[in-house]
C-alpha positions in Angstrom: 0.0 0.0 0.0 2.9 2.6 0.9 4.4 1.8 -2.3 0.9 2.7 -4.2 0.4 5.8 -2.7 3.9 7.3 -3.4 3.5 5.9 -6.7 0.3 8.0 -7.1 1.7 11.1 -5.2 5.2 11.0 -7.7 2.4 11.3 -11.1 0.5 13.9 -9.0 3.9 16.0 -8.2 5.3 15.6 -11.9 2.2 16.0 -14.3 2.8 18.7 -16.9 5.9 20.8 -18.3 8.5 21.3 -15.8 9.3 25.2 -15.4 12.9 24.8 -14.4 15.9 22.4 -16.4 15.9 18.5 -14.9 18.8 16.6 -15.3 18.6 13.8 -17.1 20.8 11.1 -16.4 21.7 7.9 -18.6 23.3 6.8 -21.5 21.7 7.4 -25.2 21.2 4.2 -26.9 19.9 5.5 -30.3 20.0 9.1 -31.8 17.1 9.5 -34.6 16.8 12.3 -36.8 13.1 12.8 -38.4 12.7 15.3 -41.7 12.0 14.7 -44.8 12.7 12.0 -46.8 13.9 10.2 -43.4 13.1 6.6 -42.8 12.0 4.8 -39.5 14.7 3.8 -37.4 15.8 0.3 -36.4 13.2 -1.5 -33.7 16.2 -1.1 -30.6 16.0 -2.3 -26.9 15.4 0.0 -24.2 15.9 -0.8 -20.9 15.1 1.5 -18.1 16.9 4.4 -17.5 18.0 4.4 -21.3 17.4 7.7 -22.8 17.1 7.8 -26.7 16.6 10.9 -28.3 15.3 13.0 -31.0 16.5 15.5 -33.6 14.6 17.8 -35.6 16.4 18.0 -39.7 16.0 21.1 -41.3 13.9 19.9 -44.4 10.6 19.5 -43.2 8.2 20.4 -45.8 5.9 17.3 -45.6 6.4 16.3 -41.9 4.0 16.6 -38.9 4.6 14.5 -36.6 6.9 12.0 -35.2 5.4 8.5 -33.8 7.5 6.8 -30.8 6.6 3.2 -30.9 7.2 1.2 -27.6 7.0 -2.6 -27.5 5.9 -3.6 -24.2 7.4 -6.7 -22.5 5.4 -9.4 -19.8 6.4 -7.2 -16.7 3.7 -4.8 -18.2 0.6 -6.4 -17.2 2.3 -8.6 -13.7 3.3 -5.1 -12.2 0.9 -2.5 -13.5 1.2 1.2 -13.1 5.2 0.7 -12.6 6.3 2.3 -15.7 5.8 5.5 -17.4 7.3 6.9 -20.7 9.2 9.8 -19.9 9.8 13.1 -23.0 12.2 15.5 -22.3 12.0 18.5 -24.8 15.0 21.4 -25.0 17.8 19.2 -24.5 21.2 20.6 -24.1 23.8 19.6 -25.1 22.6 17.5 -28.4 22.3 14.2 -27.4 24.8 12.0 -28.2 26.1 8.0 -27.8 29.4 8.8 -25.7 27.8 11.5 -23.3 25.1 10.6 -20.4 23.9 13.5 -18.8 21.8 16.4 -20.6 19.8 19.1 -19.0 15.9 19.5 -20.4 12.7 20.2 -19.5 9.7 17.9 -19.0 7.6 17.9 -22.2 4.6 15.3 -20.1 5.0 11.9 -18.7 2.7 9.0 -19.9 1.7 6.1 -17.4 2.0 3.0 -19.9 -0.9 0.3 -19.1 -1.4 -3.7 -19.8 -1.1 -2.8 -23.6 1.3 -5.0 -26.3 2.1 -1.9 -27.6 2.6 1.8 -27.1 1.8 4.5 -29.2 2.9 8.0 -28.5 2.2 10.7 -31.4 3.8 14.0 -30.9 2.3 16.6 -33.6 4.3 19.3 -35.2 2.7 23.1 -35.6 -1.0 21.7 -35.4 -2.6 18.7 -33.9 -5.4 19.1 -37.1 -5.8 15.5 -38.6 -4.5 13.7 -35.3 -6.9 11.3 -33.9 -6.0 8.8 -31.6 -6.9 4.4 -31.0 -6.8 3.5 -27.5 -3.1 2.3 -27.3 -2.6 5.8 -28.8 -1.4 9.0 -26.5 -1.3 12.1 -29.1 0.2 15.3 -27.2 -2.4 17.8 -27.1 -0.1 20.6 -27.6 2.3 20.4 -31.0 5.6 21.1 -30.9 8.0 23.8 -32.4 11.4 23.6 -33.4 12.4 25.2 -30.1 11.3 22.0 -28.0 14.2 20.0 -30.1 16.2 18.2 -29.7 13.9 15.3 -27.2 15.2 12.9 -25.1 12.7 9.7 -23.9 13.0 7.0 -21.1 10.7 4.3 -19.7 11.5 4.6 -16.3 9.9 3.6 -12.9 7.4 5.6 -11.2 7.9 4.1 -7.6 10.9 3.1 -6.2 12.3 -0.2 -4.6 10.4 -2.3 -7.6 11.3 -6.3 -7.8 14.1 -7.0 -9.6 12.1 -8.9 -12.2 10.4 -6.0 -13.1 13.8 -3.7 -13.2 14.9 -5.4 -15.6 12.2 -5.6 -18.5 13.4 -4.5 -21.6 11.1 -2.6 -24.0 11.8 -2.2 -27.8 11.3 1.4 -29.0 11.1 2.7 -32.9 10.7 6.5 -33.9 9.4 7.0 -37.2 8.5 10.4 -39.1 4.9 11.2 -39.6 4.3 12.9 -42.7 1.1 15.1 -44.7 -0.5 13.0 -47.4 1.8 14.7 -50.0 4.2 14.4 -52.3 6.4 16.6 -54.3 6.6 17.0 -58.1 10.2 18.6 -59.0 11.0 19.8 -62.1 14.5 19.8 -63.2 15.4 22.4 -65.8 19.4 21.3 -66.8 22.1 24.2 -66.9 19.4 26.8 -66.2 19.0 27.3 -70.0 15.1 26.8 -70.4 13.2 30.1 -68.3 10.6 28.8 -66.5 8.4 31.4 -67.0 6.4 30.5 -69.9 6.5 27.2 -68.7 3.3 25.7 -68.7 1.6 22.9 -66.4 -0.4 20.2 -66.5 -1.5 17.6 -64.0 -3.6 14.9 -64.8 -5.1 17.6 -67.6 -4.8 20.3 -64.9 -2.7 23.5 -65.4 -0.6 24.5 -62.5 1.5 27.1 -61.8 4.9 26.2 -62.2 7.0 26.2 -58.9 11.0 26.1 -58.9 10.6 25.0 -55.6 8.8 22.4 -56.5 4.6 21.5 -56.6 2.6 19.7 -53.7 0.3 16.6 -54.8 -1.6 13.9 -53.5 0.3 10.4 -54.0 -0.8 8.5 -56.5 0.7 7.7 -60.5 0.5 11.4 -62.3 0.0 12.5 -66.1 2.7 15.1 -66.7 3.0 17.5 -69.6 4.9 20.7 -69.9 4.4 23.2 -72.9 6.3 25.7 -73.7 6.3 28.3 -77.0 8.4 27.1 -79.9 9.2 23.5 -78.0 8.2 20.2 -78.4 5.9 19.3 -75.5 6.9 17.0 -73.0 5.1 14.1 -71.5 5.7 11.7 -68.5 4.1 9.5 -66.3 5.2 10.2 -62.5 4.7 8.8 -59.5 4.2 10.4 -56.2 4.9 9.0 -52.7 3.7 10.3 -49.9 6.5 12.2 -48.0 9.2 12.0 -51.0 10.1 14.0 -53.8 9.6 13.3 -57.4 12.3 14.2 -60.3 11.0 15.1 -64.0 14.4 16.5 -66.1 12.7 18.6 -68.5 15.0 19.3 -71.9 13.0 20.6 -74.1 13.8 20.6 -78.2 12.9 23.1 -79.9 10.2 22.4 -82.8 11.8 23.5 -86.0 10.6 26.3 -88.5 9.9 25.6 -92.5 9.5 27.8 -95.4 7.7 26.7 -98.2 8.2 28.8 -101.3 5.7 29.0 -104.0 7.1 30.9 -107.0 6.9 31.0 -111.0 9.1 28.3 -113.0 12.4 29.4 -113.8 12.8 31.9 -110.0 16.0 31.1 -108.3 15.9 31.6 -104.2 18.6 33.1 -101.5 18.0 32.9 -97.8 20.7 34.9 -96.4 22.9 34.9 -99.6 22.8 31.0 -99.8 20.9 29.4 -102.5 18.2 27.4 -102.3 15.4 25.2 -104.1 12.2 26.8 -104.1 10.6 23.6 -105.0 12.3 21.7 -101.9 8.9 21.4 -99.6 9.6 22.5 -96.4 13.0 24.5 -96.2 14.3 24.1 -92.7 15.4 27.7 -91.1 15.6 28.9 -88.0 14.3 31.3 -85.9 15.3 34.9 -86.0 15.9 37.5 -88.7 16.3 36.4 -92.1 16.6 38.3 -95.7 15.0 36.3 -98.7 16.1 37.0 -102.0 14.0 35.9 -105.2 15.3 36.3 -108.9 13.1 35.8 -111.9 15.4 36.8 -115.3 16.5 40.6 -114.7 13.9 40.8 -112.1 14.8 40.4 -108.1 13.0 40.9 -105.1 14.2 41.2 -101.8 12.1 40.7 -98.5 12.9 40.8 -94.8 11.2 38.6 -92.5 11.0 37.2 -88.5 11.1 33.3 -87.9 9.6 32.3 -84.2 10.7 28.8 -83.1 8.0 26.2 -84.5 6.1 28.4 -86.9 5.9 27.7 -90.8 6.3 30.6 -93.5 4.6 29.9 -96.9 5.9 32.2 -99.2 4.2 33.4 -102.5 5.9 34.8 -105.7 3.7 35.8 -108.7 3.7 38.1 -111.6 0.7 40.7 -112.2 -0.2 42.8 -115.2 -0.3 46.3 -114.9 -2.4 48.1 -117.9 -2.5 51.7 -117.7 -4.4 54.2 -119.6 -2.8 56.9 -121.9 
């Protein structure tokens, strides 16, 4: 009985944020990193007292949460109400494998109870779209990048516990929780394509082009950029939740023609070169050019602007001019 009730009088004193810096004593076992693109960690064994922590990476576009996952061992349900998970926020220095005492303060405590597993769900900027099963415990108030780095331990809640129950060992796994999105990236190589007439489209949906990338829902996408004068391009992409997706975009450029329609016997120049006005489709390219057309002592000579991807028909005829005397 003496034991229960300075059990219950220990929650009573330590429920809620500590104001001032604890001490937190024990060695780290496992240092986890959660940001984007990060994978779960490794499924480690904890024993009491063994502190494991928690660092915040600075790419975090699609993360909200991290998820500490705590296997529970027998000793559980034979002494109940003996254990408690432990989450120390504002740890200092970083936590680290060869040092074993930090100062921190007391994020919350959380008793754990005749469960097979423990979840413990600690929301980043907003709990929105965090709801809880009943071996679930989602902290009510989200965290900033100010409580990081964390630090958690199972420890015991009362003291002089059986040795049996000293010595349980828990398994414990952190993994990232991230917003049902993905990212499309597009890649424009050696920066020589502008982005600004860049045009998107989704799934048949035009988007505005991002350099930072564009948000989506996961799933396999229909891709197609346009852009004046170029060949469009087209890809199928797929989006993971949490990751980022690659699309290189080189475009090639659609090529100009000029088709020439003139009287037997006319010799062309484009630019001073010759060329066969009966050849269909002259390749030239965009930019200013000078045409030149002969027809026996007669020439012509006409300036004219290729864009990329455009065709020019030109027409060459002879009229007759009757005047009056």
């Amino acid at each position: 009985m003496k034991k229960r009730i300075f059990s219950l009088l220990l929650i009573f004193l330590s429920f809620g944020p500590c104001i001032y810096a604890d001490t937190i004593h024990g060695k780290i076992t496992s240092v986890t990193t959660v940001e984007d693109d990060s994978s779960s960690s490794a499924s480690l064994p904890v024993r009491l007292e063994d502190n494991w922590g928690i660092l915040l990476g600075e790419q975090r576009e699609f993360l909200r949460g991290v998820e500490i996952q705590i296997g529970l061992p027998e000793e559980v349900s034979i002494y109940g109400g003996t254990y408690a998970v432990f989450v120390y926020g504002k740890v200092n220095p970083q936590p680290d494998i060869n040092r074993s005492s930090y100062q921190g303060s007391l994020l919350f405590f959380k008793v754990i109870e005749e469960r097979r597993r423990l979840f413990i769900q600690l929301p980043l900027e907003s709990a929105a779209g965090f709801s809880g099963a009943p071996d679930t415990y989602i902290h009510k108030t989200p965290l900033g990048e100010a409580d990081f780095p964390l630090v958690f331990a199972v420890m015991p809640i009362m003291k002089g516990i059986p040795e049996q129950a000293a010595k349980a060992l828990f398994h414990a796994e952190v993994h990232p929780l991230f917003r049902n999105v993905g990212k499309l990236f597009i890649s424009l190589p050696g920066g020589e394509n502008s982005s600004a007439d860049i045009k998107v489209f989704v799934d048949e949906k035009a988007l505005d082009f991002a350099a930072g990338g564009i948000l989506l829902e996961p799933g396999i996408r229909k891709v197609r950029l346009e852009k004046p004068g170029y060949a469009p391009l087209n890809a199928t992409v797929g989006i993971d939740r949490g990751k980022t997706a690659v699309m290189e975009a080189v475009f090639l450029r659609k090529e100009s023609t000029l088709q020439i329609n003139a009287p037997a016997g006319t010799r062309a120049f484009l630019d001073g070169q010759a060329v066969n006005p009966e050849t269909s489709g002259i390749p030239v390219e965009s930019g200013e050019h000078t045409l030149s057309m002969k027809l026996g002592d007669y020439q012509i000579n006409k300036r004219f602007t290729v864009e990329p991807g455009k065709n020019y028909s030109v027409s060459v005829y002879l009229d007759i001019l009757i005047n009056e005397e």
